[in-house]
Steps between C-alpha positions, in 0.01 A plus 500: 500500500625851465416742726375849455686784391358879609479718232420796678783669650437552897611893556790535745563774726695653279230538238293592770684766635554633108160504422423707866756758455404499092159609648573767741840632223237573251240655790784735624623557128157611405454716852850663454400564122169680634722730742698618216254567317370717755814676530514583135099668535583695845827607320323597202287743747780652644634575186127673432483645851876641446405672172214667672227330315172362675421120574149566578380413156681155586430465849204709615530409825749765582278717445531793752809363653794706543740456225757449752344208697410377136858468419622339807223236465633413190823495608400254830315276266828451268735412789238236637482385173890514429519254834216307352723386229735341730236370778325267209841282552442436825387215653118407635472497803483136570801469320681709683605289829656272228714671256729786526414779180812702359295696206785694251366719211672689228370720197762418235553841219287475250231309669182546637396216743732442796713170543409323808712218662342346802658266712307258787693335687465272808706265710328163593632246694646296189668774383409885287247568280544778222221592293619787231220685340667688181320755217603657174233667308166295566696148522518383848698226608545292801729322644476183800841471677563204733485193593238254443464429886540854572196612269266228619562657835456838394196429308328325844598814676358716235141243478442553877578838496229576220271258719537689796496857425180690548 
């Protein structure tokens, strides 16, 4: 008799882990995309506040507001969106009492959408786990680091986390 050969290949920890970080790479990419996009509008009315021109036609609800406290709204909502850009790397909250997030970003010349390279990284009992989150243009890549041992450990630390947080 022969015996039965699986077909189907069972996903690892590794894959696991991939398809996770996969998920939350292209979340943050597509929050961190959002922010700068922001940034570009609320620099757009500076540039229109600066030259003395209205924005009511645009945004009527500054209507009757002093032109100063106009432009240092604008000016509040583009640094909390310039920090935006950077917090869509970090981690969920569940997450967090698992990994370790170093988030690095550059704007390269000639280019309009920042480079980010993430890196997760955690130390379980059979040895360190790197995760490295990378992005050029709109191509995102990621990157499982580790041992096999080592991710299935990270990845049980990582399920109960999710399971337990509120």
């Amino acid at each position: 008799m022969t015996t039965p050969t699986a077909t189907i290949k069972t996903p690892d920890s590794r894959d696991q882990l991939h398809q996770a970080f996969m998920s939350l790479a292209k979340r943050s990419y597509e929050l961190s995309e959002q922010a700068l996009r922001n940034v570009d509008f609320y620099d757009a009315v500076l540039r229109k506040l600066d030259r003395g021109e209205s924005i009511q036609e645009d945004v009527p609800e500054v209507k009757g507001m002093m032109p100063d406290v106009v432009y240092l709204t604008v000016q509040r909502l583009r640094r909390l969106n310039q920090v935006r850009i950077q917090e869509a790397w970090e981690l969920p909250v569940s997450y967090q009492g698992c990994l370790q997030a170093t988030i690095r970003s550059s704007l390269p010349p000639n280019e309009l959408i920042p480079q980010f390279d993430v890196q997760y990284a955690a130390q379980v009992d059979a040895g360190p786990v790197k995760i490295v989150v990378k992005t050029f243009r709109r191509v995102i890549d990621v990157e499982v680091q580790g041992s096999d041992e080592a991710l299935d450990q990270l990845w049980i630390q990582i399920s109960f986390a999710i399971m337990t947080a509120k």
